[in-house]
C-alpha positions as CSV (number, residue, x, y, z in Angstrom):
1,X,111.3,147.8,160.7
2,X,109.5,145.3,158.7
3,X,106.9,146.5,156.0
4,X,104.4,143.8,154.0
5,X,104.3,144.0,150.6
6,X,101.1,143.1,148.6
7,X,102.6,143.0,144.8
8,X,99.0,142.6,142.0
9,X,100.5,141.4,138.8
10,X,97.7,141.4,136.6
11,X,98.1,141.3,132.7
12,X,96.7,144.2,131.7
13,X,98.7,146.6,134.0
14,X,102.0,147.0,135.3
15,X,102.8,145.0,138.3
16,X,102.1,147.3,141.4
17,X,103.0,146.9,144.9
18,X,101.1,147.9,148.1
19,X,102.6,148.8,151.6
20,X,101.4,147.2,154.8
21,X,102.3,147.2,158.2
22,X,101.1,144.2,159.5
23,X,100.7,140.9,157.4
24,X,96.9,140.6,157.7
25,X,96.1,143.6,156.5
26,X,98.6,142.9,153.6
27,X,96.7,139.3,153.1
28,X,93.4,140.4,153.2
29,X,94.2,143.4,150.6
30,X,95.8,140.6,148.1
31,X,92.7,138.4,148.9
32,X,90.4,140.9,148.5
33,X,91.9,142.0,145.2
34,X,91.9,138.3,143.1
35,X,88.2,138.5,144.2
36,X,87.7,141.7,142.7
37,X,89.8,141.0,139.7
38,X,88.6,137.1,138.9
39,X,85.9,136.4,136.7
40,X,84.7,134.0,138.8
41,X,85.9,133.3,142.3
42,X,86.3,129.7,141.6
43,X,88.8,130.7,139.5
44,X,90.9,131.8,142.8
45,X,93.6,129.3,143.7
46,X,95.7,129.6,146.8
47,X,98.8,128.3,147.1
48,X,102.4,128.4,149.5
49,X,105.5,129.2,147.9
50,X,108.5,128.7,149.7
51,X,109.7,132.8,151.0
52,X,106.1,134.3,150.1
53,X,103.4,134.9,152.9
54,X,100.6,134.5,150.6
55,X,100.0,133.6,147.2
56,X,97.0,133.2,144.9
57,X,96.4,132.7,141.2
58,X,92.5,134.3,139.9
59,X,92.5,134.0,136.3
60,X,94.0,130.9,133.8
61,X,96.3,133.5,132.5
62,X,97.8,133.6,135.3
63,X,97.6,136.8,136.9
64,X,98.3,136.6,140.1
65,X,98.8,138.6,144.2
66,X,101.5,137.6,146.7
67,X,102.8,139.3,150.1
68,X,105.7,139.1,151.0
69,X,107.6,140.5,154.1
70,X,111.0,143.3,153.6
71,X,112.8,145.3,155.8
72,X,112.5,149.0,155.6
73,X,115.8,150.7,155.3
74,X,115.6,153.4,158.4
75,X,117.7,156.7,157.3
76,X,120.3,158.2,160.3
């Protein structure tokens, strides 16, 4: 099974990941936080690296959200 993972990495707190099953929703949660988080959404820049679904930088400092796509490990 495939899981989406929407990782925040934000200076002031621990990186944190969030679960997703589909991609969009794991897009649209990373999006949704760099607005949330920026000072100014102008600030927000998009970009692709090579292996990530989405990524976006919202602050100079770089903090930063990315999704990325894992398998989930299913138990016997």
């Amino acid at each position: 099974m495939k899981v989406f993972v929407a990782m925040i990495c934000d200076r002031h707190a621990e990186p944190e990941p969030y679960l997703f099953s589909t991609v969009e929703a794991a897009t649209a949660y990373a999006r949704a936080e760099a607005e949330a988080n920026a000072r100014d959404v102008a600030d927000i820049k998009e970009e692709s690296i090579k292996g990530w679904l989405y990524h976006a930088t919202y602050s100079v400092e770089g903090d930063s959200v990315w999704v990325l796509e894992k398998d989930l490990e299913e138990g016997e």
